[in-house]
N, C-alpha and C positions, 0 to 999 in steps of 0.2 A: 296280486301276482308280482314275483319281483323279478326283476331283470335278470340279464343273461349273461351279459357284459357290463364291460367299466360303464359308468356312467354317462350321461354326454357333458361334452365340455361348455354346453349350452348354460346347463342350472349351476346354481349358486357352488360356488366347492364344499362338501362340507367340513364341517373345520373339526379336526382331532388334537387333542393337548396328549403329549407321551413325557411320562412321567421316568426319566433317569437319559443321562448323554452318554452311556458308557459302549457299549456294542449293540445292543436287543434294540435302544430307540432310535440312535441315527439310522440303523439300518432300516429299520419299519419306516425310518421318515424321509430316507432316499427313494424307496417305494410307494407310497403312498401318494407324495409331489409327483409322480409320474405317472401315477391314477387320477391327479384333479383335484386332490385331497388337499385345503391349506392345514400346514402344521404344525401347532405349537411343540417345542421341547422345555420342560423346565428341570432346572438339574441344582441340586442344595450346594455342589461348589463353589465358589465362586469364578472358575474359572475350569476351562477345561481338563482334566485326571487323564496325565501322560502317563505314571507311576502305571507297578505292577509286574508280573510276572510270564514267561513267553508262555504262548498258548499256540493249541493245533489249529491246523485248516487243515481235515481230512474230507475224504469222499465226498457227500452232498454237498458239505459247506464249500466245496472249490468249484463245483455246479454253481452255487449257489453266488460264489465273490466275481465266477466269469460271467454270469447273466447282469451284475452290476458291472462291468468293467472297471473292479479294482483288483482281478489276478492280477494283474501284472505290477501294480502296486508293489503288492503284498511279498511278489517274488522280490521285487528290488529293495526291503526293506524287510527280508526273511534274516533271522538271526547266522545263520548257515554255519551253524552247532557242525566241528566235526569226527570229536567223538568225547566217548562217556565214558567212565572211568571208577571203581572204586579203589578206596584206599584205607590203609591201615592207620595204625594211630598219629605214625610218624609222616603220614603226609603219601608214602610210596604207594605208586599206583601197582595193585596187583591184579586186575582184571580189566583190559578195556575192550572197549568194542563202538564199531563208528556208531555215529548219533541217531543216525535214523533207524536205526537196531533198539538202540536205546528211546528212541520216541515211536515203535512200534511206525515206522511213515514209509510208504511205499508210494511209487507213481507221481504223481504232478501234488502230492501231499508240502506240506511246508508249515513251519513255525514262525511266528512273529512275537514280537514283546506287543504284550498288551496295548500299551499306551502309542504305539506306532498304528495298530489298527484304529484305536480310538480316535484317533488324527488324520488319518485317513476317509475313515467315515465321515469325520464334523468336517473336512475341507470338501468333501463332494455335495453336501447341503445348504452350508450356510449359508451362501446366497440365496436358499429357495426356500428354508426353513428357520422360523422364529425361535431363537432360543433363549432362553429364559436364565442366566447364570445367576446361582447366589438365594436361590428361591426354593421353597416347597410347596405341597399340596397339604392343606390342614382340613379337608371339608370335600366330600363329593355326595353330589344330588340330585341321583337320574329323576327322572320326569318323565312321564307319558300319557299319552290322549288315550281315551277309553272310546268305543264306536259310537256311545253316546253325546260325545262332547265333552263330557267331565273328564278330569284329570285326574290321574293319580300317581303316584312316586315308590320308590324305594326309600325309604326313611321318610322326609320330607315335601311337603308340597313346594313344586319350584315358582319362582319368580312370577311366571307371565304365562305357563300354562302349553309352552312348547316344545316340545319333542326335546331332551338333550339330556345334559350334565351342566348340575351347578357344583364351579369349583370357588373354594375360595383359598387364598394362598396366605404364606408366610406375610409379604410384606406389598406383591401386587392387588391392586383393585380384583374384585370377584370377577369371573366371566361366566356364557355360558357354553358349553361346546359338543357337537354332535355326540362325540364317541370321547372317553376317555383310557389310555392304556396304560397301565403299570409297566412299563418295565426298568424296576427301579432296582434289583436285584434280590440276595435271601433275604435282608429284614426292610421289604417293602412297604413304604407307608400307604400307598396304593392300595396292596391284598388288606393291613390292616384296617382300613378304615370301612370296605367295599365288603370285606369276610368275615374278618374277625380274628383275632387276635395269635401272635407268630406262633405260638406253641402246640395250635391245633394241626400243622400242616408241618412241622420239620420233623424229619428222623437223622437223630445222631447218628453218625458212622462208626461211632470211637475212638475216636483223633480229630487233635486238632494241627492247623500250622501256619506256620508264618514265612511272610517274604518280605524282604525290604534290600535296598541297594547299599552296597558297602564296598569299601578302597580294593583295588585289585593288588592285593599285596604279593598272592600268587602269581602273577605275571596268567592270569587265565589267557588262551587266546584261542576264543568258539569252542572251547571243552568246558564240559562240567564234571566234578568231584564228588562222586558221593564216600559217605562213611556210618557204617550199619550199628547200631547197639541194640541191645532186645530191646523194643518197645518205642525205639527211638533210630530217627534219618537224618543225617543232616546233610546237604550239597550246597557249593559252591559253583556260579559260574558264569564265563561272560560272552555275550555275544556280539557279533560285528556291528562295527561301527561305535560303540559303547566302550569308553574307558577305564569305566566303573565296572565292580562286579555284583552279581547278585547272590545274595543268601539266600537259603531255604532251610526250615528247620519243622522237624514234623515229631510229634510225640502219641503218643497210645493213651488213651483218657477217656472215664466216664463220662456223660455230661458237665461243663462247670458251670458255674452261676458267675457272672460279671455282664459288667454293661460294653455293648459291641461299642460301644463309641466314647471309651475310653481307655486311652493306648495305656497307660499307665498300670491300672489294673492287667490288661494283656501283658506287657512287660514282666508284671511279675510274676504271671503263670508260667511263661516263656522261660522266664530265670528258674522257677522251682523247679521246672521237667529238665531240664539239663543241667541243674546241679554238679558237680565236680565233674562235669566232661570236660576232656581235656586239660584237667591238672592232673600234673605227674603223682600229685601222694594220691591219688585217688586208685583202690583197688582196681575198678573197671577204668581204666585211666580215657581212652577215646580220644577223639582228633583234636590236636593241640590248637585245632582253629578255630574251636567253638566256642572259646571264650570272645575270642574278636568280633566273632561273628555277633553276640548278644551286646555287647557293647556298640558294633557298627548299627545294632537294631535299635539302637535307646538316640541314635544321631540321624537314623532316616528320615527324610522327609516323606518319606513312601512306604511306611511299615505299615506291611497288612498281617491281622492275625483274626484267625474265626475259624468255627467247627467242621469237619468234615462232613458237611447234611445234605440232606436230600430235600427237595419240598415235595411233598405229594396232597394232591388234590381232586374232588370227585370233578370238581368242574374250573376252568380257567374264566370265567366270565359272570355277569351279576348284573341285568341291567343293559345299561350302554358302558360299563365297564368293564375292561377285558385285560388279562394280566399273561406276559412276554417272557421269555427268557429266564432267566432264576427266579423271576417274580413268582413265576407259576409251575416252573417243574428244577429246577435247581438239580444238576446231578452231579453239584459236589466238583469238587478238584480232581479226585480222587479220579471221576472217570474222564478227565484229558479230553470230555467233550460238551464243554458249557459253553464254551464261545460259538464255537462250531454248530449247537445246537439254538443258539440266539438268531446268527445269521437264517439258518432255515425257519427258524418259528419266524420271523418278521417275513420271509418270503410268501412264505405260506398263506399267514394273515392278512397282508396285504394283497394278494394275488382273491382273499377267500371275502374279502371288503370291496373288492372292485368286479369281481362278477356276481355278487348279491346285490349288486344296486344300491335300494334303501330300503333295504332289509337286513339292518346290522347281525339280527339275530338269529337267523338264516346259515350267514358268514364265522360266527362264533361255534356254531352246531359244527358247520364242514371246518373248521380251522380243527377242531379236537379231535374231528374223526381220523383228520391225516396226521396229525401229530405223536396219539397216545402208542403207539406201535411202536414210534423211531423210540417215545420217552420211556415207556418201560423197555426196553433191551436196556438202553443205557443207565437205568438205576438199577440196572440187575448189575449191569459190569462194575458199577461203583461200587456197589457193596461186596465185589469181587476184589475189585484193587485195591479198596480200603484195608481191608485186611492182609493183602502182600504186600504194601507199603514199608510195613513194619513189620520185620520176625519176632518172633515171640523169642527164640531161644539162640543162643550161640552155634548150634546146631545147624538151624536153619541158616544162618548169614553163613558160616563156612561152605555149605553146601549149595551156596547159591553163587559164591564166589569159584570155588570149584567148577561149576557150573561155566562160568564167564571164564574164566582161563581156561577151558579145553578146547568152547565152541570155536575159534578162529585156527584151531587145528583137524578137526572134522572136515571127512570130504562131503558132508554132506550139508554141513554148515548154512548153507543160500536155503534149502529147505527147510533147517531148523528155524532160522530167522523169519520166514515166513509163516511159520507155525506159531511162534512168539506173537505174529503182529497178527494172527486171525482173530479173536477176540476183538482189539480194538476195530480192525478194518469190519465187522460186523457191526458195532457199533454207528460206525463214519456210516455206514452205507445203509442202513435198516430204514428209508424210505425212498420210493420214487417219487420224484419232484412233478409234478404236475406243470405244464405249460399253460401258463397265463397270460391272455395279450396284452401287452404291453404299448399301449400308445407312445406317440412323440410326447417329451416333456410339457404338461401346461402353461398355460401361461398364468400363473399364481403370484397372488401381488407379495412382493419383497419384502418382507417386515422385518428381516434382519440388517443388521449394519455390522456383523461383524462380530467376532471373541468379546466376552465380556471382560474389562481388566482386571485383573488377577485382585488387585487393591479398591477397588471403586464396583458400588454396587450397580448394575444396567437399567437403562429407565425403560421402562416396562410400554405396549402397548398395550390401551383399552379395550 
């Protein structure tokens, strides 16, 4: 029979490795430390990933950031976007409207840049959790007792015949560890090692895009720029406290074949899809900033470019393996709630690991039953905005522009906008959070010492 609550703080902690430092593990690993749980993070950077683009905290997930007490964080380090804007070729803005219109955000809702959350979270752990920078998982190898005594595994037989996961890593000695989680993001080494391979689990959206940081030549200040072509987005924009601005460039596309972890190859598909945008001899001529803007992409240190994909899976779990945040249900850019949707998946799982005691698999059963309801709304909505991201036709962008120049004229405007943001706020809000008690922090011995240096590899604990 297994328990009912956390565990006591009597027996051994047992120890979890989470695989990725980006939003889904810190956050699983500020929970977890406060179930009793010691916990390894190992993350392939060498250093912490500021980089990136602003993301939502809607509905749950601000449930979800005041039960950790970093709302207020988050508000002090909200981008405070104030309005959106699109524009012609020449740059003149002919439709705007405030930002939270434009980010569909109502109520105690808020936007942060990525890498401000991601600092956030790694500053509230790393004194209580192990992190690993510079490293990966090349090998995992549940293990488990059969009522007879004999052992038996998921691929391999482990070491010494103990309940766990054998990992073994890039460059640290093997360890062995209770539970291990993916949340390493869409092309997780985790799902592939534990599942099998990335192409069984992703659906293309049909568009791809990219973001990376470039000179604020526009004098941005908390507004963003968009500029529409058939098939093709491009915006500019900057947010407080940041002097630099950000690009975003989105394009309408089959599948391509390249390798995610070569920027060069991406640059060049980036260059083919905006071909003669914004040069003048160009029939469809477009915003004369996209040229800058691909050029600012070929000097960022923070270009990110990948598919607009969904993961979808019969099961997030395998074993004592269990997979987080994009690892496991990925819902794409496109639907404005992946971050949002990480913070509540680690709530969840952790909350669904500490009153299953030691009965991982228990906890993995109820972590999917409360999740799969929030995850499909929200790959239904992605494959809704996936497709309004981009117009197909000239047609459709005038009409949409149209659209944005009358509503600040309507008296009835405050209800339009809140019909605009029904959708997303369905999304934000398509689960009730479940209250889980939450003990006083443990006392969990400190294996960390701190950020790993950006240049120098971390010397690993055994």
């Amino acid at each position: 029979m297994s328990d009912t609550g956390p565990s006591p703080r009597s027996t051994t902690p047992r120890t979890v490795l989470i695989s990725g430092a980006s939003i889904a593990g810190p956050a699983l690993a500020y929970w977890l430390h406060r179930y009793g749980f010691a916990v390894t993070v190992v993350e392939r950077a060498p250093a912490l990933r500021t980089g990136g683009y602003k993301v939502d905290i809607r509905g749950a997930a601000i449930e979800v950031a005041e039960r950790m007490g970093i709302l207020e964080d988050i508000q002090r380090a909200s981008t405070d976007m104030r309005t959106g804007a699109y524009v012609n070729d020449d740059g003149k803005r002919i439709a705007t409207l405030p930002a939270d219109v434009f980010g569909a955000r109502v109520g105690r809702d808020d936007e942060i840049m990525r890498g401000d959350l991601a600092r956030i979270l790694y500053e509230r752990t790393r004194a209580d959790v192990e992190y690993l920078f510079g490293d990966s998982i090349t090998s995992v190898t549940s293990t488990g007792e059969r009522a007879d005594g004999r052992h038996e595994a998921d691929g391999l037989t482990g070491l010494d015949g103990v309940d766990g996961v054998d990992v073994t890593f890039g460059h640290a000695a093997p360890r062995r560890f209770d539970l291990v989680v993916g949340a390493d993001g869409l092309h997780s080494t985790v799902r592939r090692l534990a599942f099998g391979p990335e192409e069984q689990f992703v659906r293309h959206l049909g568009a791809y895009i990219s973001a990376f940081s470039m000179p604020n030549e526009l004098g941005l200040d908390r507004e963003e720029l968009y500029h529409a072509l058939p098939g093709r987005l491009s915006c500019a924009y900057s947010s407080a406290g940041d002097p630099a601005a950000k690009g975003l460039l989105v394009f309408r596309s089959p599948r391509l074949s390249y390798d995610h972890r070569d920027p060069q190859q991406q640059l060049a598909l980036l260059d083919a899809a905006f071909e003669g945008v914004g040069v003048e001899a160009s029939p469809a001529r477009g915003w004369g900033q996209v040229p800058r803007m691909l050029e600012a992409a070929r000097a960022a240190g923070d270009f990110y470019f990948d598919g607009m994909q969904l993961i979808e899976m019969d099961r997030w779990s395998h074993g004592r393996v269990v997979l987080l945040g994009d690892a496991a249900y990925c819902p794409s850019p496109a639907s404005g709630q992946g971050t949002g949707m990480a913070l509540v998946g680690a709530y969840v799982l952790a909350g669904e690991l500490a009153a299953a005691g030691r009965a991982p698999e228990e906890a993995f059963g109820r972590y999917e039953t409360e999740m799969r309801g929030y995850v499909a709304v929200n790959h239904a909505l992605a494959r809704k905005f996936a497709r309004e991201m981009t117009a197909d036709t000239w047609r459709q962008i005038r009409f949409r522009h149209l659209m944005m120049r009358i509503l600040p004229c309507m008296p009835w405007k405050n209800l339009i906008a809140k019909k605009i943001a029904e959708d997303v706020q369905r999304g934000a809000r398509a689960i009730t959070l479940k209250d889980y008690p939450v003990p006083e922090a443990p006392e969990v011995p400190n294996r960390a010492a701190g950020p790993a240096p950006a240049a120098a590899r971390p010397t690993y604990a055994a």
